[in-house]
Structures are given as structure tokens and as C-alpha cells.
mmCIF entry with sequence, helices, sheets and N, C-alpha, C, O atoms, coordinates in Angstrom:
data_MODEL
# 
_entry.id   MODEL 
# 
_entity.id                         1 
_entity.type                       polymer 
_entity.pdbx_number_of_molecules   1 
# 
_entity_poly.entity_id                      1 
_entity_poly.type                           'polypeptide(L)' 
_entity_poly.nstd_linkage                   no 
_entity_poly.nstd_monomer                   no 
_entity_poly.pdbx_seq_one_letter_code       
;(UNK)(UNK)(UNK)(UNK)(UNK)(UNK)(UNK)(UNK)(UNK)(UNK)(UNK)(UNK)(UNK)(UNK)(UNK)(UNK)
(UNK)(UNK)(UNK)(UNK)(UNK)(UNK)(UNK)(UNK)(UNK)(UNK)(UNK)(UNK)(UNK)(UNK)(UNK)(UNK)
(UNK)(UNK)(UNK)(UNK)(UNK)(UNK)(UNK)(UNK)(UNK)(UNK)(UNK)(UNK)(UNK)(UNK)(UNK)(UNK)
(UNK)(UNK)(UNK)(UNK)(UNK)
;
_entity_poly.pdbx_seq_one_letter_code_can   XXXXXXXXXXXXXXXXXXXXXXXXXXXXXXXXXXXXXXXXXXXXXXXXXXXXX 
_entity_poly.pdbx_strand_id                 A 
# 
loop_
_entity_poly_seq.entity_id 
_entity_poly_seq.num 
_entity_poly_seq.mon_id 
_entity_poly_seq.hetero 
1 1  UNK n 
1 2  UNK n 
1 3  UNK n 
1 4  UNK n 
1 5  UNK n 
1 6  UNK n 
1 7  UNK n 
1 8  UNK n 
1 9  UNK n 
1 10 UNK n 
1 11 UNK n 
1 12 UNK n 
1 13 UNK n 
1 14 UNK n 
1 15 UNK n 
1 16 UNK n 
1 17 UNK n 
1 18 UNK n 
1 19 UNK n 
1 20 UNK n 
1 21 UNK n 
1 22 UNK n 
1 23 UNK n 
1 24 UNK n 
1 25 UNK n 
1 26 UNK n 
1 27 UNK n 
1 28 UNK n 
1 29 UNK n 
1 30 UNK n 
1 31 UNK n 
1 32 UNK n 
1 33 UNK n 
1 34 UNK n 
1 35 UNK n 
1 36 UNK n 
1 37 UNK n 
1 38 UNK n 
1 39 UNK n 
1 40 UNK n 
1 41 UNK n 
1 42 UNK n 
1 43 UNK n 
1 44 UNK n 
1 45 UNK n 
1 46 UNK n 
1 47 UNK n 
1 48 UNK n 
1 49 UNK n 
1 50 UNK n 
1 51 UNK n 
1 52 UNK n 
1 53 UNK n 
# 
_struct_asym.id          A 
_struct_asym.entity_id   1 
# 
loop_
_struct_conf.conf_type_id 
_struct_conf.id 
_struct_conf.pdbx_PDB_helix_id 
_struct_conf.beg_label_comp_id 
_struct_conf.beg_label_asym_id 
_struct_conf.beg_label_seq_id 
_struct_conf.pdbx_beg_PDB_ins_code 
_struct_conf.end_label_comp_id 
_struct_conf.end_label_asym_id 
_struct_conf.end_label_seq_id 
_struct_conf.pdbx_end_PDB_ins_code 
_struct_conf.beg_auth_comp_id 
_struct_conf.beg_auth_asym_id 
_struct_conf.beg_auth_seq_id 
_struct_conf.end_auth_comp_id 
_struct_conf.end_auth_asym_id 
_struct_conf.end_auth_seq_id 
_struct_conf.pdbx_PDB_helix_class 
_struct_conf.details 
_struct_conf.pdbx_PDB_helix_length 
HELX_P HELX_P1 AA1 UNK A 3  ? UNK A 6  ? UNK A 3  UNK A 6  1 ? 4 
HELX_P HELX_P2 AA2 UNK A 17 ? UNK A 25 ? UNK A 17 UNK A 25 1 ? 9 
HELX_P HELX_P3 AA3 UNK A 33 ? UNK A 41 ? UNK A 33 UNK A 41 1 ? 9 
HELX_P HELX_P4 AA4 UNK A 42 ? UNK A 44 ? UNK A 42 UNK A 44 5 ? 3 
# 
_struct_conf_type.id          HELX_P 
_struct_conf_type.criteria    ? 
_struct_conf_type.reference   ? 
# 
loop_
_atom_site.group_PDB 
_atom_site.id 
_atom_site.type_symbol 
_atom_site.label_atom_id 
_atom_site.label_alt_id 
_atom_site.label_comp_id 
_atom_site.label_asym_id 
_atom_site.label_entity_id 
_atom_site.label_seq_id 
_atom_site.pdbx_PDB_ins_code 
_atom_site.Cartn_x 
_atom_site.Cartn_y 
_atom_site.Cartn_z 
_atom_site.occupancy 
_atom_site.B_iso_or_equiv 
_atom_site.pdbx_formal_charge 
_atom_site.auth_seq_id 
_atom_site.auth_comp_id 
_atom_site.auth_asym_id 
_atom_site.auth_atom_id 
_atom_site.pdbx_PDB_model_num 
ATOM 1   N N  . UNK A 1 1  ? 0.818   -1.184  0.000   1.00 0.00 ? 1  UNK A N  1 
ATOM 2   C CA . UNK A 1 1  ? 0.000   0.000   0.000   1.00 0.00 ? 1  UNK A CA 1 
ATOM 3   C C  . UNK A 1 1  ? 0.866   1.253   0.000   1.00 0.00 ? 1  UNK A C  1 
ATOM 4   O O  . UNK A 1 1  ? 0.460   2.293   -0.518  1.00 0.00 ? 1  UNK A O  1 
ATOM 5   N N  . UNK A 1 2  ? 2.332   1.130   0.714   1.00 0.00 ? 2  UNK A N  1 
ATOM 6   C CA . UNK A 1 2  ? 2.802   2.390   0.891   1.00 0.00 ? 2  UNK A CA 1 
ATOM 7   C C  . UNK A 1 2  ? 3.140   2.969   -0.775  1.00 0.00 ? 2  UNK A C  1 
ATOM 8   O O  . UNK A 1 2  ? 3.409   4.137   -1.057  1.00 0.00 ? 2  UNK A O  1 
ATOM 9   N N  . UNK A 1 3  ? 3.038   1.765   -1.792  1.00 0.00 ? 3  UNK A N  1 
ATOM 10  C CA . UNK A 1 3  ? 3.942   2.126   -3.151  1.00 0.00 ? 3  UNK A CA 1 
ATOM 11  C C  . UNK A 1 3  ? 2.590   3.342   -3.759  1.00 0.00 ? 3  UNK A C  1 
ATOM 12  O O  . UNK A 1 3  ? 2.916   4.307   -4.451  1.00 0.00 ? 3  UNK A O  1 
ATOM 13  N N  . UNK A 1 4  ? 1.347   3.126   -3.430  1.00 0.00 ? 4  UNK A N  1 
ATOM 14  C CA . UNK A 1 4  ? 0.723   4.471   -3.767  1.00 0.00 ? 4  UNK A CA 1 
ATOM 15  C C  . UNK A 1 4  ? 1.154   5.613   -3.438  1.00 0.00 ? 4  UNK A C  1 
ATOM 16  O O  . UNK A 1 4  ? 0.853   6.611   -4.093  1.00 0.00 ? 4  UNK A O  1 
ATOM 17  N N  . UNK A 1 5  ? 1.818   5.653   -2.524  1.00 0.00 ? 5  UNK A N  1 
ATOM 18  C CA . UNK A 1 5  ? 2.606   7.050   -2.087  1.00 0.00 ? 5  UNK A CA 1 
ATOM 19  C C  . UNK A 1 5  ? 3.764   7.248   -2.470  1.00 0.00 ? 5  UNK A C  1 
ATOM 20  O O  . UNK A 1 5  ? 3.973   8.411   -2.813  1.00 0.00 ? 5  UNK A O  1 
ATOM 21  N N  . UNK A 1 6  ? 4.790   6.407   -2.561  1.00 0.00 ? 6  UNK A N  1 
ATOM 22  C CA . UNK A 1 6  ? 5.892   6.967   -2.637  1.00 0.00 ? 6  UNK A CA 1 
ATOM 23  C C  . UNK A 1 6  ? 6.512   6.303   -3.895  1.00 0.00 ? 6  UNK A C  1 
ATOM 24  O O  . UNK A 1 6  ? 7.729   6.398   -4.058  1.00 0.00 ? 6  UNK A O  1 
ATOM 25  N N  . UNK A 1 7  ? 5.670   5.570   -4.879  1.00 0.00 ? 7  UNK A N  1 
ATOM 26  C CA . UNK A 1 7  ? 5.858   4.691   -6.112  1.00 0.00 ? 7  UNK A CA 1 
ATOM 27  C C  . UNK A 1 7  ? 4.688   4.617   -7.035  1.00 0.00 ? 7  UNK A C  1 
ATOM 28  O O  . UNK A 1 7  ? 4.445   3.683   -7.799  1.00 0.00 ? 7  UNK A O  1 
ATOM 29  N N  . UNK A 1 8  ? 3.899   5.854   -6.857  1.00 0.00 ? 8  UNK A N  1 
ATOM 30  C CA . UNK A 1 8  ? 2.641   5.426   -7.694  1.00 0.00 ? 8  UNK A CA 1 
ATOM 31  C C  . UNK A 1 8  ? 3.166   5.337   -9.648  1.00 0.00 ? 8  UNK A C  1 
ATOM 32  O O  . UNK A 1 8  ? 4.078   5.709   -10.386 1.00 0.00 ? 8  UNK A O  1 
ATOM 33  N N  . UNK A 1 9  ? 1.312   4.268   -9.725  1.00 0.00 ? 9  UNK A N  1 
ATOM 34  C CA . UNK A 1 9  ? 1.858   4.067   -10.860 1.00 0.00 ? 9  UNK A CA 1 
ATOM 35  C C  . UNK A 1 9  ? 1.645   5.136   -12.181 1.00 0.00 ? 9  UNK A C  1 
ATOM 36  O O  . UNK A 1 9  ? 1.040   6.173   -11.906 1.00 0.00 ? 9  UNK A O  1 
ATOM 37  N N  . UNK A 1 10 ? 1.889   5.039   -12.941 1.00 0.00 ? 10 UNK A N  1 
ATOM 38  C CA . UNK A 1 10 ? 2.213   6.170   -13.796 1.00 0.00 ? 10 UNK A CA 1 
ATOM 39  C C  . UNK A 1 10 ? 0.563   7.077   -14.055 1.00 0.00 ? 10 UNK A C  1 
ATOM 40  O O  . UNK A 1 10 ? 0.534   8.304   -14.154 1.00 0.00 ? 10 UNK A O  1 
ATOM 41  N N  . UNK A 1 11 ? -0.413  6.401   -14.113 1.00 0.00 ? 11 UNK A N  1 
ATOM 42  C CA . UNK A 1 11 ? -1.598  6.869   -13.974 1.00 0.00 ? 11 UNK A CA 1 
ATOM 43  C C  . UNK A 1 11 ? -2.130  7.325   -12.922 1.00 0.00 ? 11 UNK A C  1 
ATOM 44  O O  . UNK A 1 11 ? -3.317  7.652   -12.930 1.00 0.00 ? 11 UNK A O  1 
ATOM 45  N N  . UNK A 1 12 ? -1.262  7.451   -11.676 1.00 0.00 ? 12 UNK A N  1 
ATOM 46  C CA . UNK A 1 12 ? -1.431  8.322   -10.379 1.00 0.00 ? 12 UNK A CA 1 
ATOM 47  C C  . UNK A 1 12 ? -0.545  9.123   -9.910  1.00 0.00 ? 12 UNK A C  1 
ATOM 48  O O  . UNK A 1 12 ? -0.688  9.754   -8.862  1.00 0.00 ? 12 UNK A O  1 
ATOM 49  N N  . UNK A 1 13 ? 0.669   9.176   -10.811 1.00 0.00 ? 13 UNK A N  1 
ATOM 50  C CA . UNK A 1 13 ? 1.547   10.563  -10.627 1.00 0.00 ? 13 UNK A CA 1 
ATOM 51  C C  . UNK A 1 13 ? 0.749   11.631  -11.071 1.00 0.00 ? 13 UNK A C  1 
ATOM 52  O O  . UNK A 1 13 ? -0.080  11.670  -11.980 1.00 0.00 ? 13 UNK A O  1 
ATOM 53  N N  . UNK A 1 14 ? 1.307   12.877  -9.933  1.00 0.00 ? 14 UNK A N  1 
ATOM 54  C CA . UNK A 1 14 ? 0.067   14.073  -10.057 1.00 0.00 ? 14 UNK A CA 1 
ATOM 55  C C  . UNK A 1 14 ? -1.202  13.725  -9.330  1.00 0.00 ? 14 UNK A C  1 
ATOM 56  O O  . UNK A 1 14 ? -2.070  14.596  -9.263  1.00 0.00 ? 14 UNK A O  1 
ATOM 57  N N  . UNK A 1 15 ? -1.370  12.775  -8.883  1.00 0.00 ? 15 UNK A N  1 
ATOM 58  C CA . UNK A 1 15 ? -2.588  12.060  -8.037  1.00 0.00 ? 15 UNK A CA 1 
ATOM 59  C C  . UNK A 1 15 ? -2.917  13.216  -7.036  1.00 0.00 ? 15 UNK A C  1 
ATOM 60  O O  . UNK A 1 15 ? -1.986  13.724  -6.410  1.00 0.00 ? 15 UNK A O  1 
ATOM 61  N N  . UNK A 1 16 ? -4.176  13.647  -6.861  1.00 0.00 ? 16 UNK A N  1 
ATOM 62  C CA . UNK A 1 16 ? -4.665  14.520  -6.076  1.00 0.00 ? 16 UNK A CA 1 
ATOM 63  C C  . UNK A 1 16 ? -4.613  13.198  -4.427  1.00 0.00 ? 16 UNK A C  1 
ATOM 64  O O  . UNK A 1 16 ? -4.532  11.970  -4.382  1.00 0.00 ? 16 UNK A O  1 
ATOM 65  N N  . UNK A 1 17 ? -4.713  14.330  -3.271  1.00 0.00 ? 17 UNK A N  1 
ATOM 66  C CA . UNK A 1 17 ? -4.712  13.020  -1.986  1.00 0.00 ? 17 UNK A CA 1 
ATOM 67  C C  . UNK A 1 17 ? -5.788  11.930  -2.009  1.00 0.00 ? 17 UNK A C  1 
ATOM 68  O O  . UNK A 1 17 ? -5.602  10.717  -1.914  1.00 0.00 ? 17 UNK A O  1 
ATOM 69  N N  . UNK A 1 18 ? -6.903  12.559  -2.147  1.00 0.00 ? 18 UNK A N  1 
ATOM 70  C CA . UNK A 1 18 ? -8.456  12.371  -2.509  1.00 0.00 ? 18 UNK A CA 1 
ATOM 71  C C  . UNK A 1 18 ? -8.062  10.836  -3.762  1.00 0.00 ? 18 UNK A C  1 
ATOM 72  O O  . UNK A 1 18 ? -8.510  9.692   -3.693  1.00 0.00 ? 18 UNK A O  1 
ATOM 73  N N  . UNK A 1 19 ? -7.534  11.159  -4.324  1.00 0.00 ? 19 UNK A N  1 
ATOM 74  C CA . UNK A 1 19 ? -7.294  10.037  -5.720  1.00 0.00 ? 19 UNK A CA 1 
ATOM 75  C C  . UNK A 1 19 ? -6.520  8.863   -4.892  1.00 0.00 ? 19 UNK A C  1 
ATOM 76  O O  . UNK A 1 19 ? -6.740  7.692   -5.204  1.00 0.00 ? 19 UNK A O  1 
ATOM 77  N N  . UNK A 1 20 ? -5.745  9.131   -3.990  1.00 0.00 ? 20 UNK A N  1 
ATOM 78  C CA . UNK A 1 20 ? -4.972  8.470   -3.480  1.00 0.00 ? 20 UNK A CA 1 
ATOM 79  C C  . UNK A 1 20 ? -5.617  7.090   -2.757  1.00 0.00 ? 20 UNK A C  1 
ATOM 80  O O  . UNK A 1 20 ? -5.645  5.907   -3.095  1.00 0.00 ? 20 UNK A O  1 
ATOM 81  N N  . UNK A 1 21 ? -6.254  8.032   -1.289  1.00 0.00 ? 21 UNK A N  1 
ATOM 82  C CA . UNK A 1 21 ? -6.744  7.383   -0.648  1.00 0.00 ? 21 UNK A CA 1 
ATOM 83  C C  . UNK A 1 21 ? -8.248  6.680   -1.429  1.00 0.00 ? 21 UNK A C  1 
ATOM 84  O O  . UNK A 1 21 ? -8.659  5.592   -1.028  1.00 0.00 ? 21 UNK A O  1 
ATOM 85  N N  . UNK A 1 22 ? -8.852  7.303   -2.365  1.00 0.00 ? 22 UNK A N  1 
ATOM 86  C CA . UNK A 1 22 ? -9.364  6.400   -3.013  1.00 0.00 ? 22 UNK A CA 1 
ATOM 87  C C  . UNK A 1 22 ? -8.817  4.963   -3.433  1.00 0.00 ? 22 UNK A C  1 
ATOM 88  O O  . UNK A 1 22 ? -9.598  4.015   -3.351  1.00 0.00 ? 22 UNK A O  1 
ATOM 89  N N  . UNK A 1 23 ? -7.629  4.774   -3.839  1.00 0.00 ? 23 UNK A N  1 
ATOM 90  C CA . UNK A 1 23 ? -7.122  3.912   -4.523  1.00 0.00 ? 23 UNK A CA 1 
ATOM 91  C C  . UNK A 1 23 ? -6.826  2.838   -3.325  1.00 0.00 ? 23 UNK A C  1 
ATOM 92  O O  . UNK A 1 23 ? -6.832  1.607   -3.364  1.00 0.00 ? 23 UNK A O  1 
ATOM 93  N N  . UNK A 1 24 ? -6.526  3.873   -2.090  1.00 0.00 ? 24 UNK A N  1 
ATOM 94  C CA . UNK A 1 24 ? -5.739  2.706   -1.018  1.00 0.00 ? 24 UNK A CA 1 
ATOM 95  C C  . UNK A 1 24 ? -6.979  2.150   -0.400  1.00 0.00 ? 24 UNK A C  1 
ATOM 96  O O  . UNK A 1 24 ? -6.990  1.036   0.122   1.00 0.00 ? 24 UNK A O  1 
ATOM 97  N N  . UNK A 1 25 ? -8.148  3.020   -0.469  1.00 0.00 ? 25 UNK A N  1 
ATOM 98  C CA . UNK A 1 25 ? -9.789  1.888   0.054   1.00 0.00 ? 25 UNK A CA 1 
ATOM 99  C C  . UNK A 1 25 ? -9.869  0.614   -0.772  1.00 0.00 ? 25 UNK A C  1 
ATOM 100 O O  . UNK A 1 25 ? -10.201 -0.459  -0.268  1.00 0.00 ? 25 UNK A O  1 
ATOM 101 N N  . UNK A 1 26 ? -9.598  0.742   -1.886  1.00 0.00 ? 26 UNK A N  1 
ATOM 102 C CA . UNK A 1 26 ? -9.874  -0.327  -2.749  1.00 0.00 ? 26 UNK A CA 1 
ATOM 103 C C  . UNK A 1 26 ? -9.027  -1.690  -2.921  1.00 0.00 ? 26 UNK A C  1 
ATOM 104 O O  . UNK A 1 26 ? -9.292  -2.662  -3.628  1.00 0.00 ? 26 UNK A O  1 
ATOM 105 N N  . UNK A 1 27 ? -8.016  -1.487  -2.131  1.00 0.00 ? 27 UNK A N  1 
ATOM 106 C CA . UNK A 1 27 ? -6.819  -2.467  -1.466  1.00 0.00 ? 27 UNK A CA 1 
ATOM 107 C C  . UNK A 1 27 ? -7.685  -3.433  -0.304  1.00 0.00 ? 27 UNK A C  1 
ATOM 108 O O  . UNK A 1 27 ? -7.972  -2.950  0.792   1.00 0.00 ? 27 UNK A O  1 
ATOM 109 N N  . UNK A 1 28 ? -7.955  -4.441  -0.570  1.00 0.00 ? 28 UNK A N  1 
ATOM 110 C CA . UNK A 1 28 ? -8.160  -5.189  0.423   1.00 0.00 ? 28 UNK A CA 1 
ATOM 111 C C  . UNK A 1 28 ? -7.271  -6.767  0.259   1.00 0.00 ? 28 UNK A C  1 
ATOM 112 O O  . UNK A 1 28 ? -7.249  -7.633  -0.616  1.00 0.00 ? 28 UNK A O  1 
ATOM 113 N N  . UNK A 1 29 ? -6.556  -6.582  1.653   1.00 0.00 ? 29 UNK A N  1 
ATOM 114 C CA . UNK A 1 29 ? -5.437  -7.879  1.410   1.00 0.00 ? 29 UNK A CA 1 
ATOM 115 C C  . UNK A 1 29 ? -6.527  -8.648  2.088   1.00 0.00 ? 29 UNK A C  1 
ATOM 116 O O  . UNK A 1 29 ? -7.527  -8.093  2.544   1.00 0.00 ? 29 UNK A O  1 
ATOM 117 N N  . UNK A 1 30 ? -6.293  -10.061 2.151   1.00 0.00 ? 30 UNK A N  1 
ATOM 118 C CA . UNK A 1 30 ? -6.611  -11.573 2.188   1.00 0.00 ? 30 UNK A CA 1 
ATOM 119 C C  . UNK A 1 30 ? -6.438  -12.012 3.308   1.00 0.00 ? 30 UNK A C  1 
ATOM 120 O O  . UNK A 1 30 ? -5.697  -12.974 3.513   1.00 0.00 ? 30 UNK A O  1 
ATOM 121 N N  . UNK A 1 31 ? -7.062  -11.415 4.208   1.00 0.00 ? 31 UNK A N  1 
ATOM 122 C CA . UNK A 1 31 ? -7.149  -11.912 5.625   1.00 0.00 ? 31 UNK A CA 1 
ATOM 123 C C  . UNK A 1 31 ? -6.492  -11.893 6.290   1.00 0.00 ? 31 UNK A C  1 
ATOM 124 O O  . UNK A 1 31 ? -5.494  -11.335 5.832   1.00 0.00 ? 31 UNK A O  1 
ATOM 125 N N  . UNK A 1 32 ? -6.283  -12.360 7.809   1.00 0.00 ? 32 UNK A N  1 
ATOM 126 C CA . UNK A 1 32 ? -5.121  -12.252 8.581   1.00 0.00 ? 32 UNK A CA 1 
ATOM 127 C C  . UNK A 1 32 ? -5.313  -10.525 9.439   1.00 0.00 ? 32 UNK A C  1 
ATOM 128 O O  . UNK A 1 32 ? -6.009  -9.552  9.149   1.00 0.00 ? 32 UNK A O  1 
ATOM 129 N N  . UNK A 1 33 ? -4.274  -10.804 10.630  1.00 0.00 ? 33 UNK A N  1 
ATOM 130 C CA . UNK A 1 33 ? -3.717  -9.345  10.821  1.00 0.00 ? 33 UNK A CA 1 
ATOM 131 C C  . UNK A 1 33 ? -3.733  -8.006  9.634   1.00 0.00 ? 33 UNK A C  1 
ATOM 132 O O  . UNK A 1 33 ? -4.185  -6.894  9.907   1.00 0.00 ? 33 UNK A O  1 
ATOM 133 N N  . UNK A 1 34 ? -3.114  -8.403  8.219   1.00 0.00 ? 34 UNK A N  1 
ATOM 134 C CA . UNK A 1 34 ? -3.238  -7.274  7.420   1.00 0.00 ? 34 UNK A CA 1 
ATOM 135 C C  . UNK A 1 34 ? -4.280  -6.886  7.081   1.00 0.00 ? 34 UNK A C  1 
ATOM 136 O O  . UNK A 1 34 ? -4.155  -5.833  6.456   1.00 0.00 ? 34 UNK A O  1 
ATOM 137 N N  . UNK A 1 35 ? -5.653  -7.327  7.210   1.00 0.00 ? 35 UNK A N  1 
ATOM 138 C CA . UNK A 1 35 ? -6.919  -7.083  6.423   1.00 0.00 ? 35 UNK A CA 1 
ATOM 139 C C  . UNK A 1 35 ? -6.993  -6.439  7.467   1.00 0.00 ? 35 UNK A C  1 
ATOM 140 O O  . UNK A 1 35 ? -7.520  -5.356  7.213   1.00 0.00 ? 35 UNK A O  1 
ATOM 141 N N  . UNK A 1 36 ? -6.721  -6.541  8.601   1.00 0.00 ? 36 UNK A N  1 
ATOM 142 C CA . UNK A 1 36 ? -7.574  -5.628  9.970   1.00 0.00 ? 36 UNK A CA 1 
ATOM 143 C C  . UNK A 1 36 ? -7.010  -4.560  10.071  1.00 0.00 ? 36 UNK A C  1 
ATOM 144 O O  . UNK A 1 36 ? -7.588  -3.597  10.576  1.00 0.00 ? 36 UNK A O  1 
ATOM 145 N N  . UNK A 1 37 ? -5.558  -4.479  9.541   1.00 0.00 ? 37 UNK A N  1 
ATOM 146 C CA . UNK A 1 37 ? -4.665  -3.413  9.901   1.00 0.00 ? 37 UNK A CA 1 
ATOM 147 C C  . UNK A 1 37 ? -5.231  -2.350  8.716   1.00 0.00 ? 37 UNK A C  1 
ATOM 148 O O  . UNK A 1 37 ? -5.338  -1.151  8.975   1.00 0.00 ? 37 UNK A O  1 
ATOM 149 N N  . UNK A 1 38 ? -5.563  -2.869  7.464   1.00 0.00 ? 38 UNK A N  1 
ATOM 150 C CA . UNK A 1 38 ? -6.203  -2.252  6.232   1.00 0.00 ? 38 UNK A CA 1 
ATOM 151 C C  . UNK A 1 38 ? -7.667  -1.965  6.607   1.00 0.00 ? 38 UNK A C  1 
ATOM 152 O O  . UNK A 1 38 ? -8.010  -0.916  6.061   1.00 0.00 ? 38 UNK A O  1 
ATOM 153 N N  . UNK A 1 39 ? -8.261  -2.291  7.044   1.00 0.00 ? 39 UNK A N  1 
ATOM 154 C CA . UNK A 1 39 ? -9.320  -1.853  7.378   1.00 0.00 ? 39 UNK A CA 1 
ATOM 155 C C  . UNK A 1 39 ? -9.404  -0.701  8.669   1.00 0.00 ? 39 UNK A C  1 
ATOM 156 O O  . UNK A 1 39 ? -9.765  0.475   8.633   1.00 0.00 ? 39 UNK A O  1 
ATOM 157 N N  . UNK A 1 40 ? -8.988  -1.419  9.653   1.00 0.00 ? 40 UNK A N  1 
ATOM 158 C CA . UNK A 1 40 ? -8.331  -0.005  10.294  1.00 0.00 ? 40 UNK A CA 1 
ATOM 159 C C  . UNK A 1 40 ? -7.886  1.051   9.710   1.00 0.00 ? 40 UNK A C  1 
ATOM 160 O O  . UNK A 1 40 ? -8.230  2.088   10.278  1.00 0.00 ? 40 UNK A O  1 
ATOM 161 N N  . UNK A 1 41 ? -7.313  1.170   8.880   1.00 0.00 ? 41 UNK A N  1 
ATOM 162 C CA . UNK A 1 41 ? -6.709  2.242   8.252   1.00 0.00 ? 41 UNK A CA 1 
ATOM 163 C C  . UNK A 1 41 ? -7.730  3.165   7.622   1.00 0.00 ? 41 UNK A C  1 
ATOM 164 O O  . UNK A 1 41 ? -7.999  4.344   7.854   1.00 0.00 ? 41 UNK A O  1 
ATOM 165 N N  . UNK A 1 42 ? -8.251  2.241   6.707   1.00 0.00 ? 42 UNK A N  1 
ATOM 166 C CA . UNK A 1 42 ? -9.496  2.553   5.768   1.00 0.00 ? 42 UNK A CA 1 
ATOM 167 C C  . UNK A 1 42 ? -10.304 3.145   7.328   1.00 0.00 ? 42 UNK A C  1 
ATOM 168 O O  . UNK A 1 42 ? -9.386  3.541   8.047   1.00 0.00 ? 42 UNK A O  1 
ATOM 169 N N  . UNK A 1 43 ? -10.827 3.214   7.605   1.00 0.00 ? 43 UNK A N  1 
ATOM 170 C CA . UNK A 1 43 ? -11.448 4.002   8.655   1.00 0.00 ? 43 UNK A CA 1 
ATOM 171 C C  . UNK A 1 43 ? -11.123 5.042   9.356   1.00 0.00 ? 43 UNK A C  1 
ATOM 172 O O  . UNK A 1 43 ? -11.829 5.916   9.857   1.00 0.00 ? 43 UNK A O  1 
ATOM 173 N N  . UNK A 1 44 ? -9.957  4.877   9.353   1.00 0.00 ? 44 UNK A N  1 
ATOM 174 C CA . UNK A 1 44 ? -8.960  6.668   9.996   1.00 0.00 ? 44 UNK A CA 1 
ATOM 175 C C  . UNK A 1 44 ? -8.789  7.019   9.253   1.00 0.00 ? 44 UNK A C  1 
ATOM 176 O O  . UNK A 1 44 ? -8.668  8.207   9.549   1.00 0.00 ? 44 UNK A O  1 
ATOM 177 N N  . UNK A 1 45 ? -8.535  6.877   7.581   1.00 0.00 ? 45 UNK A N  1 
ATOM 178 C CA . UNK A 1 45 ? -8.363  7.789   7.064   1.00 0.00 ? 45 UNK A CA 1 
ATOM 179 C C  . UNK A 1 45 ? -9.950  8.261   6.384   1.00 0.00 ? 45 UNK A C  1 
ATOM 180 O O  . UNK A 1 45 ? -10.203 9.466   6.359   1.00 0.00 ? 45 UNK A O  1 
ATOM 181 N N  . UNK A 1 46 ? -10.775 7.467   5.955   1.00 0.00 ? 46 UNK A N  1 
ATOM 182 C CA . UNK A 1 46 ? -12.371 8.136   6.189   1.00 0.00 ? 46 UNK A CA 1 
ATOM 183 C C  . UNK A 1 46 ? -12.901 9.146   7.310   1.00 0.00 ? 46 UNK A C  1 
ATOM 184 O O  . UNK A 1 46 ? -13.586 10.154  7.140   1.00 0.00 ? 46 UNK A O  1 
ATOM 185 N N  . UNK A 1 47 ? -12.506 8.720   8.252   1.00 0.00 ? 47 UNK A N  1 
ATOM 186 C CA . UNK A 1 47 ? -12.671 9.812   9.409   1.00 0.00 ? 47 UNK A CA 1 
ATOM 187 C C  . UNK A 1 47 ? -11.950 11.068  9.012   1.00 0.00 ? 47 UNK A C  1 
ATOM 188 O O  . UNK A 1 47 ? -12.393 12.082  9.553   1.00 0.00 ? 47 UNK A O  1 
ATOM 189 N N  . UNK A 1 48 ? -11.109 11.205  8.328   1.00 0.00 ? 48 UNK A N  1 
ATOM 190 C CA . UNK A 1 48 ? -10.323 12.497  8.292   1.00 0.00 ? 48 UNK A CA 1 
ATOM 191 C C  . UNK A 1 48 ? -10.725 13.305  7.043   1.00 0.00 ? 48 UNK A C  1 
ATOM 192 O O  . UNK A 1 48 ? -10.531 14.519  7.112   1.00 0.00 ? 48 UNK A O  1 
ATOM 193 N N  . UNK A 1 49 ? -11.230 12.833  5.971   1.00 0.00 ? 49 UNK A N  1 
ATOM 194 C CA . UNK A 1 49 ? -11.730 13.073  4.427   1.00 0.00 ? 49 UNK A CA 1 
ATOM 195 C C  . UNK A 1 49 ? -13.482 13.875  4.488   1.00 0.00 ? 49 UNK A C  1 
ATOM 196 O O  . UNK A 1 49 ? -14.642 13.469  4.411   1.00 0.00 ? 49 UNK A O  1 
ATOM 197 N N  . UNK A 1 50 ? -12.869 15.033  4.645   1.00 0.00 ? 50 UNK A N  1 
ATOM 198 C CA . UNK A 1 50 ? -14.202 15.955  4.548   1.00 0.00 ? 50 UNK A CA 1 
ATOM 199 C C  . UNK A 1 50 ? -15.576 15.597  3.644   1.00 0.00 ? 50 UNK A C  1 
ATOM 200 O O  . UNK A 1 50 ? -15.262 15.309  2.489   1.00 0.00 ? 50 UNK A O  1 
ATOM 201 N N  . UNK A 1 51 ? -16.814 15.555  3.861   1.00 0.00 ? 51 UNK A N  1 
ATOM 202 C CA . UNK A 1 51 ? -17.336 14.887  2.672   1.00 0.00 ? 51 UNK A CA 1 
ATOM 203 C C  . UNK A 1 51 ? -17.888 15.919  2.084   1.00 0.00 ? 51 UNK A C  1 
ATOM 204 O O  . UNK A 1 51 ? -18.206 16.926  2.717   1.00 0.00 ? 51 UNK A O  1 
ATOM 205 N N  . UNK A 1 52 ? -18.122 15.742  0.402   1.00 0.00 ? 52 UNK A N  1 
ATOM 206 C CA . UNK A 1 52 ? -18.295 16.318  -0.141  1.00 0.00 ? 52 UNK A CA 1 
ATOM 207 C C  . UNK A 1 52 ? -19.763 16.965  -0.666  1.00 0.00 ? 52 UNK A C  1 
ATOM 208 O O  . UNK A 1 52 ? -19.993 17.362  -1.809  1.00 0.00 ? 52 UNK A O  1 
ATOM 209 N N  . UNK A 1 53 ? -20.725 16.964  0.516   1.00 0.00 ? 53 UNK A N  1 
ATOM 210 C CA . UNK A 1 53 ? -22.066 17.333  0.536   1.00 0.00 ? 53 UNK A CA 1 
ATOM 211 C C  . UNK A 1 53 ? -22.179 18.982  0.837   1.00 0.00 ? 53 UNK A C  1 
ATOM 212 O O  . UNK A 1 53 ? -23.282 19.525  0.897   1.00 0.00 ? 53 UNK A O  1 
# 
């Protein structure tokens, strides 16, 4: 997940944050500790993303 940030792929260089963390919601690893740690995540960073209403 970190390569969206600091390795994105060529169709997300210039990536607005908003584009970003879009991309990193849509990451869901395969169970285990990492799905929780990704989902966790996915939730703090929703909490922080102003909505757009």
C-alpha cells in the first residue's frame, strides 16, 4: 500500500490526496492481521476526508 505514495503508478503521478486514498480503500489484502490493519486504516483515514455534501 505504501507504493501508492511513494511509487505510484504512472496513472497516479500528479494524483490529487483524494485520488490516493481512493485507490488505497480499494486495497483489500486476504485476511489475517493485514486485512484488519487495512481496514483499520481505511477508517482513519475516512474519518479524516471531509465529505463532499
Amino acid at each position: 500500500m505504501s507504493d501508492l505514495v511513494f511509487h505510484p503508478s504512472d496513472d497516479l503521478r500528479g494524483a490529487s490526496a483524494e485520488q490516493i486514498v481512493d485507490e488505497a480503500l480499494k486495497y483489500r489484502p486476504k485476511g489475517g492481521a493485514a486485512a484488519r490493519a487495512a481496514d483499520r486504516l481505511a477508517r482513519e483515514i475516512g474519518a479524516r476526508i471531509p465529505s463532499k455534501s
